[in-house]
N, CA, C and O atoms as CSV, one atom per row, in Angstrom:
chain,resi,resn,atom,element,x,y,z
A,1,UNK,N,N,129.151,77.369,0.670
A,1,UNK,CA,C,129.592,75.988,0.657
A,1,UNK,C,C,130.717,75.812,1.682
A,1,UNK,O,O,131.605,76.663,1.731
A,2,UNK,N,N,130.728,74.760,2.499
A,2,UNK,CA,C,131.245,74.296,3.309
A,2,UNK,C,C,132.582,73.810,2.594
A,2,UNK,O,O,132.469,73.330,1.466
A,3,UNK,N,N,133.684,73.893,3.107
A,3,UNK,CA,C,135.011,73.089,2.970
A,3,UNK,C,C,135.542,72.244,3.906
A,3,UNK,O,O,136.065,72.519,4.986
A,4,UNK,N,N,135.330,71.050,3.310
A,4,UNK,CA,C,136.038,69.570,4.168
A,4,UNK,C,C,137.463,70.088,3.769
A,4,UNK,O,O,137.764,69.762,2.621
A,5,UNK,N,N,138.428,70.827,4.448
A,5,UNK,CA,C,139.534,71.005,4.714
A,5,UNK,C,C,140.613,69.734,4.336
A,5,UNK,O,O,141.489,69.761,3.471
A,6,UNK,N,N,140.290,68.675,5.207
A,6,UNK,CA,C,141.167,67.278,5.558
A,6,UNK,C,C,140.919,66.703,4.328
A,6,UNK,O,O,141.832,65.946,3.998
A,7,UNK,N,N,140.165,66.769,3.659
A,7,UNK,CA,C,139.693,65.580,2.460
A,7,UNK,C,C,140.357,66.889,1.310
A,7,UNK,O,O,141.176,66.520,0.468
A,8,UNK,N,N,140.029,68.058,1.351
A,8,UNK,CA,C,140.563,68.978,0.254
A,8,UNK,C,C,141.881,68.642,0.121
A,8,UNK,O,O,142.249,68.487,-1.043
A,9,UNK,N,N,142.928,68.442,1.225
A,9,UNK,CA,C,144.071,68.294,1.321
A,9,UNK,C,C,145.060,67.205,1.191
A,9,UNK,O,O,146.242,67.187,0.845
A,10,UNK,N,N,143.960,66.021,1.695
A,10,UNK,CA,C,144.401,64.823,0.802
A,10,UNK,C,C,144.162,64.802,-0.747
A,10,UNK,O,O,144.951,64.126,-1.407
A,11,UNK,N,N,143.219,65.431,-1.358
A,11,UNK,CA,C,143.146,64.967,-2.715
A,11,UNK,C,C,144.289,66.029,-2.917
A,11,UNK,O,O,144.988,65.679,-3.868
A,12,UNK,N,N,144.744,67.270,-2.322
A,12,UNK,CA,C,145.529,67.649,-3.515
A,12,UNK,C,C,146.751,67.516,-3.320
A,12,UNK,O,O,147.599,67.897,-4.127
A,13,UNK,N,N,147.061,66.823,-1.959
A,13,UNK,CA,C,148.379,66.500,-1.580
A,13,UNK,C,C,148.528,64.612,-2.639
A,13,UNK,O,O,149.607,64.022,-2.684
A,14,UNK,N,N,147.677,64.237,-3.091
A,14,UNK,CA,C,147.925,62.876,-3.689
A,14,UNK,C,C,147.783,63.708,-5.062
A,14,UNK,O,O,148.618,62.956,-5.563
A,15,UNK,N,N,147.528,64.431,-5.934
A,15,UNK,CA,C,147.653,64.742,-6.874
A,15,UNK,C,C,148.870,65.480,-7.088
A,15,UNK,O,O,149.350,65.708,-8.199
A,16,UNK,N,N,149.336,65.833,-6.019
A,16,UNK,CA,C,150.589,67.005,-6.097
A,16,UNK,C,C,152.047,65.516,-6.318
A,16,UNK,O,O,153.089,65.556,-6.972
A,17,UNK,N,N,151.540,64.543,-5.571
A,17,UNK,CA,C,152.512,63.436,-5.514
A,17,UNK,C,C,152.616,62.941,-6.949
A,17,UNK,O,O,153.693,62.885,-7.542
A,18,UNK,N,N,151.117,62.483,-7.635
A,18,UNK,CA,C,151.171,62.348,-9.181
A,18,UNK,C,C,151.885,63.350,-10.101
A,18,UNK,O,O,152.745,62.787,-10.779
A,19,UNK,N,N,151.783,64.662,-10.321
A,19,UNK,CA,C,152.841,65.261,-11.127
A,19,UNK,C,C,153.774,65.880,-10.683
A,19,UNK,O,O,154.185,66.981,-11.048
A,20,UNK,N,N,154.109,65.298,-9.977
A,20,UNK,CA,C,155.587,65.148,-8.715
A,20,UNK,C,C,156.596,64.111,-9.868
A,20,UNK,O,O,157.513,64.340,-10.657
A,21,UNK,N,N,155.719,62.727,-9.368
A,21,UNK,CA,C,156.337,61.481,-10.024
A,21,UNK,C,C,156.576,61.506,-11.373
A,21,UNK,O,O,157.563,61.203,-12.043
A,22,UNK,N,N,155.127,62.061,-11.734
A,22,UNK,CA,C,155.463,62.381,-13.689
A,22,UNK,C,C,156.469,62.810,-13.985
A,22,UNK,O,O,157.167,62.078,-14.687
A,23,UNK,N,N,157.064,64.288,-13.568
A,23,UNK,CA,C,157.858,65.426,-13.908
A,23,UNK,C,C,159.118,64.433,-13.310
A,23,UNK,O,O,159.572,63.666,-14.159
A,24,UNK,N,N,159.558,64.378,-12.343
A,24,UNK,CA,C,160.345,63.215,-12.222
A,24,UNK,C,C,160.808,62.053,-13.057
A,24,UNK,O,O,162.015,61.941,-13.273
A,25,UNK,N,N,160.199,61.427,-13.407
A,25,UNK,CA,C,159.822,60.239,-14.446
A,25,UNK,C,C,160.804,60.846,-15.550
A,25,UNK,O,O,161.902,60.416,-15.903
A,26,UNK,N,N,160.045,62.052,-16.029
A,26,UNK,CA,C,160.498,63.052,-17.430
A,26,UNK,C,C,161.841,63.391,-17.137
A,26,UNK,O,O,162.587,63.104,-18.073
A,27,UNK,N,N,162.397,63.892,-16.184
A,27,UNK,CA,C,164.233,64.299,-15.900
A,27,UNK,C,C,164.691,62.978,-15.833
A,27,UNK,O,O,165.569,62.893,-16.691
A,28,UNK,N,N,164.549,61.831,-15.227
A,28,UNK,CA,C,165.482,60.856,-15.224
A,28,UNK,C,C,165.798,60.284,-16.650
A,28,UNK,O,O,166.984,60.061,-16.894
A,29,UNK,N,N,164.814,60.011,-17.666
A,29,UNK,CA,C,164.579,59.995,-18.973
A,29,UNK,C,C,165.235,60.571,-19.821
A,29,UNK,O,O,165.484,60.063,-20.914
A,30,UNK,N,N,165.725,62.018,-19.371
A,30,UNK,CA,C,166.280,62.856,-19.961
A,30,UNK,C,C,167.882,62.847,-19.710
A,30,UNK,O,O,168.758,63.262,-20.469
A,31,UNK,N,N,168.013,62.262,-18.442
A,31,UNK,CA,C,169.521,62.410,-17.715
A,31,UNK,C,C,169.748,63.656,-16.900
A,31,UNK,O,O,168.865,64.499,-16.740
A,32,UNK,N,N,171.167,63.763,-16.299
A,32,UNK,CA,C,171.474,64.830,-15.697
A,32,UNK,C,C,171.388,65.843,-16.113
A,32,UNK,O,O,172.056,65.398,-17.047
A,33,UNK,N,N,171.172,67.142,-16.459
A,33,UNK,CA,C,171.621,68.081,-16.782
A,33,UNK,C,C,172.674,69.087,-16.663
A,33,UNK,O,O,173.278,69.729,-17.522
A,34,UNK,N,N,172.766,69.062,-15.045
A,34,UNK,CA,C,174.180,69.789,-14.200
A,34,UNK,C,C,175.131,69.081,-13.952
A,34,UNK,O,O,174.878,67.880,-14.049
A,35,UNK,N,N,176.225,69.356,-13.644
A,35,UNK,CA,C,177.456,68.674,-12.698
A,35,UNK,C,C,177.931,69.927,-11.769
A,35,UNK,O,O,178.068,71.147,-11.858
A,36,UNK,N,N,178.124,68.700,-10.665
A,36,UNK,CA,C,178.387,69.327,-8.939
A,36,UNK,C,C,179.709,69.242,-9.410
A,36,UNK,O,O,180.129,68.335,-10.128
A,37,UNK,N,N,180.481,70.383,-8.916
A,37,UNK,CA,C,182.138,70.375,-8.936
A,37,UNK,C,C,182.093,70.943,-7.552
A,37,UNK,O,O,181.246,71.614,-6.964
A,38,UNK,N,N,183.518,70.366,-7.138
A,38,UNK,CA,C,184.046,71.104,-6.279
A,38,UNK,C,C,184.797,71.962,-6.165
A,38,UNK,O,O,185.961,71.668,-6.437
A,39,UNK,N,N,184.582,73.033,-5.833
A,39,UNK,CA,C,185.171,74.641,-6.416
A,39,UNK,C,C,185.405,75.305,-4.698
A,39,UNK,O,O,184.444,75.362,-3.931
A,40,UNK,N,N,186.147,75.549,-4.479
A,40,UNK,CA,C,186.582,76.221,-3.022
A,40,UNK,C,C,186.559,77.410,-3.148
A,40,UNK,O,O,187.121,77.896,-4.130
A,41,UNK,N,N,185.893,78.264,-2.181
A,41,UNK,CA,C,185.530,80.019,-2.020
A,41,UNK,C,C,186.876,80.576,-2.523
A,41,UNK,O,O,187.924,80.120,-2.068
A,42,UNK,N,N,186.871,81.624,-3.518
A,42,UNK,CA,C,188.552,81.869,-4.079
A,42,UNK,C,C,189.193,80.681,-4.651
A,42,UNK,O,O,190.398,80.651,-4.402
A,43,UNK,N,N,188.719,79.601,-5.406
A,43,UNK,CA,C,189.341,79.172,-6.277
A,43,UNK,C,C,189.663,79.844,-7.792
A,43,UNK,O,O,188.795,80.460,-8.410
A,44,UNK,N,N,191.102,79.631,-8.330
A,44,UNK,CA,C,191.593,79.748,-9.558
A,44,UNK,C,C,190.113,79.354,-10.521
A,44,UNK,O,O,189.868,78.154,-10.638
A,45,UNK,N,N,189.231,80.281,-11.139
A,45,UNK,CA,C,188.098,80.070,-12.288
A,45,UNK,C,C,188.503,79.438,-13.216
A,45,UNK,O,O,187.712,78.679,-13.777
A,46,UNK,N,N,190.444,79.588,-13.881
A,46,UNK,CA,C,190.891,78.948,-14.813
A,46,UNK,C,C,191.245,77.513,-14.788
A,46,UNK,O,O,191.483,76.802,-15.765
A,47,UNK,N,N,191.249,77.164,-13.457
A,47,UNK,CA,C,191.064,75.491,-12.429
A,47,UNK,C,C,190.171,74.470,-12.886
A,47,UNK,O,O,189.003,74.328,-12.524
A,48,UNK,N,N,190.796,73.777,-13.698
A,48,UNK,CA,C,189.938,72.870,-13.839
A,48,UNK,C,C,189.365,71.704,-12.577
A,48,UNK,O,O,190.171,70.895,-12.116
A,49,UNK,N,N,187.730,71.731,-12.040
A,49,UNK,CA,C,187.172,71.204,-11.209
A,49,UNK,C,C,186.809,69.514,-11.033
A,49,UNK,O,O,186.533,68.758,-11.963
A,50,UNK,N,N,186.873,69.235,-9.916
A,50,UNK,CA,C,186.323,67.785,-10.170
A,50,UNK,C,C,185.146,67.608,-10.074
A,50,UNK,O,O,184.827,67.859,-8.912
A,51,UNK,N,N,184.116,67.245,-10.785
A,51,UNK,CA,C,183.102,66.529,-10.988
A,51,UNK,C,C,183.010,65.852,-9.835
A,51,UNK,O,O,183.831,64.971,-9.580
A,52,UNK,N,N,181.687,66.265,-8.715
A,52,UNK,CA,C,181.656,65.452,-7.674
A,52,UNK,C,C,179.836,64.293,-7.394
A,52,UNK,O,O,179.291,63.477,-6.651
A,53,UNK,N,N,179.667,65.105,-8.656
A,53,UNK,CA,C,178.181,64.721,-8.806
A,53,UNK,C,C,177.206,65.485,-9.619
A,53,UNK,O,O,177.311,66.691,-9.841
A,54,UNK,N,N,176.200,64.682,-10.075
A,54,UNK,CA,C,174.979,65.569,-10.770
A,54,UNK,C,C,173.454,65.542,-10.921
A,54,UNK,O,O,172.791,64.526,-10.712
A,55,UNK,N,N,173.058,66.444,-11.207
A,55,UNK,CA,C,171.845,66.896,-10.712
A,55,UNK,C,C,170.739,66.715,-12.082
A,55,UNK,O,O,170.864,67.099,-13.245
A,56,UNK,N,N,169.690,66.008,-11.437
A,56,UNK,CA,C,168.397,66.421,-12.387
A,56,UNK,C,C,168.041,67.211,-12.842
A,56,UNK,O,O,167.478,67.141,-13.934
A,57,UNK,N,N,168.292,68.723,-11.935
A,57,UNK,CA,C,167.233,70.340,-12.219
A,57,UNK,C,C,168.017,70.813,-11.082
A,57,UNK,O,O,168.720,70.093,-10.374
A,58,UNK,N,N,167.836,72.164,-10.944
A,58,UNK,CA,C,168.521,73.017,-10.272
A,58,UNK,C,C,167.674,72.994,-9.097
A,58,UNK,O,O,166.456,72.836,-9.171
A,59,UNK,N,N,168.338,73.158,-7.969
A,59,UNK,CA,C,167.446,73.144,-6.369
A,59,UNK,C,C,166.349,74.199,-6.003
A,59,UNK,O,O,166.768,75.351,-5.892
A,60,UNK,N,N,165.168,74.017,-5.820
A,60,UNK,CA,C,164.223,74.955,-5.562
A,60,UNK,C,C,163.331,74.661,-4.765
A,60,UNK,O,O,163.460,73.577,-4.196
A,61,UNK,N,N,162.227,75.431,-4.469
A,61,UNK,CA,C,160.988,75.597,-3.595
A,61,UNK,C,C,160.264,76.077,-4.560
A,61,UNK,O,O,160.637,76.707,-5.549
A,62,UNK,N,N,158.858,75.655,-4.137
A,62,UNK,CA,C,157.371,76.202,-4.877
A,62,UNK,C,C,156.798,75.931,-3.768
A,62,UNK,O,O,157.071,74.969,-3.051
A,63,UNK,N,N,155.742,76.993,-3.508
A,63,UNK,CA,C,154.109,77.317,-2.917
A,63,UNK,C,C,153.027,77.337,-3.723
A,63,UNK,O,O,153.192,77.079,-4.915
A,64,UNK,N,N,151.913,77.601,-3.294
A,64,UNK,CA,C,150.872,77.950,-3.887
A,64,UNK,C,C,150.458,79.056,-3.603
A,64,UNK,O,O,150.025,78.945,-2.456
A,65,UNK,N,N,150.296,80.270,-4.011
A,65,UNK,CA,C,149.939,81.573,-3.795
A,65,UNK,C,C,148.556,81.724,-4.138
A,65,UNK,O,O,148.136,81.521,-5.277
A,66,UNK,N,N,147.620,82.189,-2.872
A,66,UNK,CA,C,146.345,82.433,-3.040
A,66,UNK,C,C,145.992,83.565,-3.338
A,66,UNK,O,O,146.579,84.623,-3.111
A,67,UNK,N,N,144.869,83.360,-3.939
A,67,UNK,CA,C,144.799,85.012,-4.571
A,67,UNK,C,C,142.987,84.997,-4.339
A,67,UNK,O,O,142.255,84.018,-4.479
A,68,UNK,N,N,142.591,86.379,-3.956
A,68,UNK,CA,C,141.267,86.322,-3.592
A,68,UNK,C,C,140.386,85.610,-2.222
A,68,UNK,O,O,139.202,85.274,-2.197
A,69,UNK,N,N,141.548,85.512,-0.990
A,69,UNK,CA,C,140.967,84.668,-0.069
A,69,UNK,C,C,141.015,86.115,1.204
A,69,UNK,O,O,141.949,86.849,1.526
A,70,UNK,N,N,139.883,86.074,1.568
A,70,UNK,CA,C,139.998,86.928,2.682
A,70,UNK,C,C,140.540,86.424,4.216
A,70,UNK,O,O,140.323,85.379,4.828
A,71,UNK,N,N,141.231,87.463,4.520
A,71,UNK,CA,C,141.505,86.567,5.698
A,71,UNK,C,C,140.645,86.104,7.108
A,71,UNK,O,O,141.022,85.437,8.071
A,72,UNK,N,N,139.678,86.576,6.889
A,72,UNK,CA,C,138.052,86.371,7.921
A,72,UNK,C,C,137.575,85.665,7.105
A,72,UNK,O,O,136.389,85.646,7.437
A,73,UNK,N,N,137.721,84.798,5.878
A,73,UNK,CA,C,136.979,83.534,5.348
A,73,UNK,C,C,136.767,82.144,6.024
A,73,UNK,O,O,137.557,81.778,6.895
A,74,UNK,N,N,136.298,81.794,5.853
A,74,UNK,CA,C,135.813,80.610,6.972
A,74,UNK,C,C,136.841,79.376,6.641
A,74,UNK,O,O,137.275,78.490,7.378
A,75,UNK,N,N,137.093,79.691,5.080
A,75,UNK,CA,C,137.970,78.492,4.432
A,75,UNK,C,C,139.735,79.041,4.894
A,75,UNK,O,O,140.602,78.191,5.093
A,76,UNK,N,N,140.019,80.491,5.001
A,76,UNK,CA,C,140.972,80.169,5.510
A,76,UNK,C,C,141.294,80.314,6.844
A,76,UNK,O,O,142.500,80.176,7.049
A,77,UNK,N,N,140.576,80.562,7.891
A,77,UNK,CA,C,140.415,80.177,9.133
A,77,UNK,C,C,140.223,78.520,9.432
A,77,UNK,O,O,140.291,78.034,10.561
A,78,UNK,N,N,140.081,78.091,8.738
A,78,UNK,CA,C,139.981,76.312,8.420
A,78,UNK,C,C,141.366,75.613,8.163
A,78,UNK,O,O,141.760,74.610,8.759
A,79,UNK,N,N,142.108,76.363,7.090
A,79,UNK,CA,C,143.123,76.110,7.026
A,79,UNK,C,C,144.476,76.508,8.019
A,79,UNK,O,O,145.401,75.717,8.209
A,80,UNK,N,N,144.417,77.719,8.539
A,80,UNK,CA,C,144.848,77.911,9.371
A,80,UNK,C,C,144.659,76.841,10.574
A,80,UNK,O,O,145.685,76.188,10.768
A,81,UNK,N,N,143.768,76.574,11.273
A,81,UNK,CA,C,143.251,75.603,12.147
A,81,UNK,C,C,143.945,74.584,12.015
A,81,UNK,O,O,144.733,74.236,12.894
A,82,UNK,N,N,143.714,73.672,10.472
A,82,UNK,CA,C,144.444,72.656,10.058
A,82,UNK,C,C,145.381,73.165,10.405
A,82,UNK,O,O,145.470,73.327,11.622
A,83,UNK,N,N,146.508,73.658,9.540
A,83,UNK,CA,C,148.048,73.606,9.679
A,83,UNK,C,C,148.642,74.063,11.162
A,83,UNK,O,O,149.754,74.575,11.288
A,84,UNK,N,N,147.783,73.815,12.205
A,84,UNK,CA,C,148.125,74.061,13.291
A,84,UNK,C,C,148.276,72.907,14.593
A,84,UNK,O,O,148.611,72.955,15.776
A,85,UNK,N,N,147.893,72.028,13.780
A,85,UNK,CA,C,147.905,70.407,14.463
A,85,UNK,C,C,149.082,70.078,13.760
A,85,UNK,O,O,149.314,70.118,12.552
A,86,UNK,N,N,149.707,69.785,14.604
A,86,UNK,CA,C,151.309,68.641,14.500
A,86,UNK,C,C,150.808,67.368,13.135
A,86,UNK,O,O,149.733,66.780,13.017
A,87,UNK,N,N,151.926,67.291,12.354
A,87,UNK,CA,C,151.714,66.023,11.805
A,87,UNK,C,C,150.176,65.919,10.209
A,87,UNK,O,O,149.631,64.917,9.745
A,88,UNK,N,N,150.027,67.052,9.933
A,88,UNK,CA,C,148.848,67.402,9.002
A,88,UNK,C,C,149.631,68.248,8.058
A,88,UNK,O,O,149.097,68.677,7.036
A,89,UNK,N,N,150.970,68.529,8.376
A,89,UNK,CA,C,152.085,68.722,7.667
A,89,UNK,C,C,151.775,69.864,6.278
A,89,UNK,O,O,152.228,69.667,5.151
A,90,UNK,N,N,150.917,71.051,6.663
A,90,UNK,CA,C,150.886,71.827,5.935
A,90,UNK,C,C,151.373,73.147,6.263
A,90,UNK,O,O,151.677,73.164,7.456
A,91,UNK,N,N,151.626,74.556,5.552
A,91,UNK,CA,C,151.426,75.297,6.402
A,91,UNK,C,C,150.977,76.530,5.701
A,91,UNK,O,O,151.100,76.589,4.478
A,92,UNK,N,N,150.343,77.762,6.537
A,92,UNK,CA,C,149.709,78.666,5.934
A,92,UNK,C,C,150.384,79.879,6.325
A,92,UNK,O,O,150.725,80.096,7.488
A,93,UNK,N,N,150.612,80.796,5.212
A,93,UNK,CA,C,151.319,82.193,5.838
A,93,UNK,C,C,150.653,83.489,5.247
A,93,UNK,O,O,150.308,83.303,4.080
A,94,UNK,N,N,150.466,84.333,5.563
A,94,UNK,CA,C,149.489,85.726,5.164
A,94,UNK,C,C,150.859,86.704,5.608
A,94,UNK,O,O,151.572,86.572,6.603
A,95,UNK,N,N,150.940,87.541,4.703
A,95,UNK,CA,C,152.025,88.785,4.560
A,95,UNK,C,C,151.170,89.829,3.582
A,95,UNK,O,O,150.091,89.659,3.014
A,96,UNK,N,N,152.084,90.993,3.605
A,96,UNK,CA,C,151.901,91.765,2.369
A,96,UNK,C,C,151.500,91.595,1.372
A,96,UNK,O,O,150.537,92.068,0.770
A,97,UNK,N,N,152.591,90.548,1.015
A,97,UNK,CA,C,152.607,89.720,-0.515
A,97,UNK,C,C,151.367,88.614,-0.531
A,97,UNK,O,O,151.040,88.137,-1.618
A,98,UNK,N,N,150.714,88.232,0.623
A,98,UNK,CA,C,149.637,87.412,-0.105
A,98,UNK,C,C,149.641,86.551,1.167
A,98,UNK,O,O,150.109,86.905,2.249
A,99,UNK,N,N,148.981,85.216,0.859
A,99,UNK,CA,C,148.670,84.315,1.697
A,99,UNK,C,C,149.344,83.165,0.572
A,99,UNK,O,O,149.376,83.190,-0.659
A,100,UNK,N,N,149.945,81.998,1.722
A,100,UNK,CA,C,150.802,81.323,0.781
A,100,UNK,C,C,150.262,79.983,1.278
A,100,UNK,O,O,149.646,80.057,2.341
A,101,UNK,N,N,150.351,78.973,0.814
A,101,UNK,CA,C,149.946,77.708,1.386
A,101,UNK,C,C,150.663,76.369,0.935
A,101,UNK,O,O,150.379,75.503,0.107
A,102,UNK,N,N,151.856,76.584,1.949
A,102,UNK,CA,C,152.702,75.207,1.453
A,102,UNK,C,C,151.852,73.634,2.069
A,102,UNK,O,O,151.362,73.489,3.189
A,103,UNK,N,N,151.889,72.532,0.864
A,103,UNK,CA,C,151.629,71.259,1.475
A,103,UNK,C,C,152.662,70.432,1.216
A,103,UNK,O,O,152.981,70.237,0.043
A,104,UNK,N,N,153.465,69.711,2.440
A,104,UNK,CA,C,154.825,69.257,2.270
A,104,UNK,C,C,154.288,67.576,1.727
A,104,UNK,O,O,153.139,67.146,1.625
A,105,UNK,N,N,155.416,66.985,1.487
A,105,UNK,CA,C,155.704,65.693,1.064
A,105,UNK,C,C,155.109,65.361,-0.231
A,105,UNK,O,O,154.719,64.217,-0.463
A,106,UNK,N,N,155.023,66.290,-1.067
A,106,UNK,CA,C,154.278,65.742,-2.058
A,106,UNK,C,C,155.520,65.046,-3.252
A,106,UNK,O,O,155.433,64.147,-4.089
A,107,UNK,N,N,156.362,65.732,-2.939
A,107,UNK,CA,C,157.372,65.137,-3.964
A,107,UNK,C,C,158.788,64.838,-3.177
A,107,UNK,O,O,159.649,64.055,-3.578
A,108,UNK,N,N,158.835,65.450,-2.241
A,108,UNK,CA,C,160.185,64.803,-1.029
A,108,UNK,C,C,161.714,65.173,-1.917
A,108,UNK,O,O,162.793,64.730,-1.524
A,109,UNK,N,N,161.603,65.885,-2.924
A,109,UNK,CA,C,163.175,66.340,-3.689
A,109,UNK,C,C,163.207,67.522,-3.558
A,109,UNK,O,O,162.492,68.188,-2.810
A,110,UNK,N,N,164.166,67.954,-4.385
A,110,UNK,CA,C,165.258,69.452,-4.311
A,110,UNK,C,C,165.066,69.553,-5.619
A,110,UNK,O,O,164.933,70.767,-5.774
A,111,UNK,N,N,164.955,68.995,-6.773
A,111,UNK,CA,C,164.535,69.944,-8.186
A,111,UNK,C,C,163.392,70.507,-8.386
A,111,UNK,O,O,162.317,69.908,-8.418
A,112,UNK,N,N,163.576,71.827,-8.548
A,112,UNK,CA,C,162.578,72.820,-8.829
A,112,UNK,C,C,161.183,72.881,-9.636
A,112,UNK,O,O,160.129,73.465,-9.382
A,113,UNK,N,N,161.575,72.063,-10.696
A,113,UNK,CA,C,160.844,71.679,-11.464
A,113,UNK,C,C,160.170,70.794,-10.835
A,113,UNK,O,O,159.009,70.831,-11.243
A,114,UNK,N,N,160.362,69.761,-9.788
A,114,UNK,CA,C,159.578,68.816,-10.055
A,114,UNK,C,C,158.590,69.133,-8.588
A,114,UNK,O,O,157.574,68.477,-8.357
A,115,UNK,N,N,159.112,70.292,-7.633
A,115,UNK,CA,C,158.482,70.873,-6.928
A,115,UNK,C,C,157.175,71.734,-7.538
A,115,UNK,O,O,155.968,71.888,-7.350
A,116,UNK,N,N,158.066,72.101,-8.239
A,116,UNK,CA,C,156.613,72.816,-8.793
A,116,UNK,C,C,155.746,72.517,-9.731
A,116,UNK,O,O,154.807,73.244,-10.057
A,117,UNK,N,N,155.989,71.534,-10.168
A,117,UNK,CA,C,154.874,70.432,-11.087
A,117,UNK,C,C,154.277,69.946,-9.751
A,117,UNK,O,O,153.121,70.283,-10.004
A,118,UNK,N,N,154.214,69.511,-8.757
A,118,UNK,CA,C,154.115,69.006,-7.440
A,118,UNK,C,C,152.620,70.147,-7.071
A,118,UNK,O,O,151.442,69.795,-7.133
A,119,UNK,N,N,153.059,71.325,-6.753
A,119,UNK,CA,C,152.220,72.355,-6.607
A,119,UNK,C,C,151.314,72.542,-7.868
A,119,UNK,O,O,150.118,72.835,-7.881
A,120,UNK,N,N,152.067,72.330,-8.821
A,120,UNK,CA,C,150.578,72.797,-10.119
A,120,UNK,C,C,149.276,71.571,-9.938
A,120,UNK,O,O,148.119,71.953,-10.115
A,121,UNK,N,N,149.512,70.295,-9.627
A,121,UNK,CA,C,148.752,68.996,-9.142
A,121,UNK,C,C,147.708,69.525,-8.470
A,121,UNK,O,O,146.543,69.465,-8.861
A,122,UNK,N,N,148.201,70.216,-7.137
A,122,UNK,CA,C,148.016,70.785,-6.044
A,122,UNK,C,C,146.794,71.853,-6.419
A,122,UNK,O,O,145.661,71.812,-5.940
A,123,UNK,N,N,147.147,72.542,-7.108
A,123,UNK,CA,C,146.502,73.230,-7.567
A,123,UNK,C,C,145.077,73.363,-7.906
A,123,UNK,O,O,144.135,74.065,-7.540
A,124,UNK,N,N,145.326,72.248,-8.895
A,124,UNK,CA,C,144.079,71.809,-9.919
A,124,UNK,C,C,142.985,71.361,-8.988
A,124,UNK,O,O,141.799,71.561,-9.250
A,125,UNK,N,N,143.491,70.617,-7.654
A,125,UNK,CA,C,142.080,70.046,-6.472
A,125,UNK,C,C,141.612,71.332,-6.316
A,125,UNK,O,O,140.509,71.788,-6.614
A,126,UNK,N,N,142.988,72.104,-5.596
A,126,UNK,CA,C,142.273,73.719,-4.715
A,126,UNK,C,C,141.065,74.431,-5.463
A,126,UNK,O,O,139.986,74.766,-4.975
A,127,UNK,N,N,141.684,74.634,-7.264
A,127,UNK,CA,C,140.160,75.232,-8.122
A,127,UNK,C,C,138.869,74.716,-7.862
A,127,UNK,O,O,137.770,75.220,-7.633
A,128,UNK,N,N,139.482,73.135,-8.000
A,128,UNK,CA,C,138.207,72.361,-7.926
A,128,UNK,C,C,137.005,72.790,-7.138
A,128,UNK,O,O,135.803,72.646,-7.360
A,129,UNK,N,N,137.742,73.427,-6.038
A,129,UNK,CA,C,137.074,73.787,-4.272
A,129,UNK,C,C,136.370,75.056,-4.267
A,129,UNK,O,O,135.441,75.268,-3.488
A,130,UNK,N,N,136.898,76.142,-5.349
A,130,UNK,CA,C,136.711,76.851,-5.537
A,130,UNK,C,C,137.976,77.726,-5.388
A,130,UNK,O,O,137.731,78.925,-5.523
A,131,UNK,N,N,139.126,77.454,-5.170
A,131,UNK,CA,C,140.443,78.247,-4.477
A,131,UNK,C,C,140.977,78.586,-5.688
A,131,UNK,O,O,141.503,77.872,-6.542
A,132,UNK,N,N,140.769,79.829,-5.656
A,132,UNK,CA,C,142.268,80.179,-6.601
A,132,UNK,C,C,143.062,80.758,-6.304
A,132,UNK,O,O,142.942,81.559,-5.377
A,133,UNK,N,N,144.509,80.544,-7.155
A,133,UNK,CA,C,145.750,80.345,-6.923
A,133,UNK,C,C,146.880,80.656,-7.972
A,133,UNK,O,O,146.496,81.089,-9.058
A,134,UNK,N,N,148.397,80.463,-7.748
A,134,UNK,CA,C,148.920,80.346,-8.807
A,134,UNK,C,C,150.767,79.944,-7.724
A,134,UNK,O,O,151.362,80.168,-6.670
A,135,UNK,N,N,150.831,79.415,-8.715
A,135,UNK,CA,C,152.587,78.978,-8.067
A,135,UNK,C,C,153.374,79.692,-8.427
A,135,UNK,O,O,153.501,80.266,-9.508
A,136,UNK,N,N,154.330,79.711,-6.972
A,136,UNK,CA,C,155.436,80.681,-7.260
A,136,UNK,C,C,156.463,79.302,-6.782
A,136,UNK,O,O,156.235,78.218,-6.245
A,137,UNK,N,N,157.639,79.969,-7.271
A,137,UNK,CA,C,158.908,79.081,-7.077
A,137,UNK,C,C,160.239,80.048,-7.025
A,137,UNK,O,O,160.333,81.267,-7.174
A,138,UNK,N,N,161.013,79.266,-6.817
A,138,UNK,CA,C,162.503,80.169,-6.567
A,138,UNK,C,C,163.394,79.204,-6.386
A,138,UNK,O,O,163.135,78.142,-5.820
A,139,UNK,N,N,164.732,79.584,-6.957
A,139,UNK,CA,C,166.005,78.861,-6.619
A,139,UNK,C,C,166.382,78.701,-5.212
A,139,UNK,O,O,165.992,79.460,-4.324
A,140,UNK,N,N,167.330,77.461,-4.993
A,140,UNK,CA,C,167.952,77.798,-3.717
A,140,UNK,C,C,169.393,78.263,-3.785
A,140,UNK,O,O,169.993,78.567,-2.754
């Protein structure tokens, strides 16, 4: 089976935007959780800080980690291809650790959570396609 690449990537870049917004939706609902202080490298710990702002979720990144894709597959020689045109705003990386496949703008924030609800969206098209996968994430 053939993979329409461009159309795979819109559906899962618009689904990644839907539980982007959801998970989003759910923290504002909830309120802040953190507060930004301002704390100077070698400040007194016993210092009480000022409150300079606060945060939904703690700052992170998520991918989609492929699992089972060869790298002479036609689908990811496709993708590669894609993420190699300016402005299609994806990108593909093969290491040790795996082949990774970020698709940007799906949620446009810095909480972790809602990045990676973003990627699980994401996800659910790629199976569809036959791709499997699984998300990884990390603090910043």
């Amino acid at each position: 089976m053939t993979i329409d690449i461009k159309q795979m990537i819109r559906e899962a870049r618009a689904a990644g935007k839907v539980a982007a917004d959801r998970k989003l939706n759910e923290l504002v609902k909830a309120g802040p959780r953190w507060n930004v202080v301002n704390d100077p490298l070698f400040s007194d710990p016993t210092e009480k800080k000022d409150i300079v702002g606060q945060m939904l979720d703690l700052c992170g990144f998520a991918n989609i980690r492929l699992v089972e894709m060869n790298s002479n597959s036609k689908t990811w020689q496709n993708l590669k291809k894609y993420a190699a045109v300016d402005g299609n705003r994806i990108m593909v990386h093969s290491s040790e650790y795996g082949k990774t496949l970020s698709i940007f703008d799906m949620s446009r924030r810095q909480e972790v959570s809602v990045n990676k609800a973003a990627c699980e969206g994401a996800l659910e098209v790629l199976e569809e396609y036959g791709i499997r996968g699984y998300v990884d994430s990390r603090l910043d």
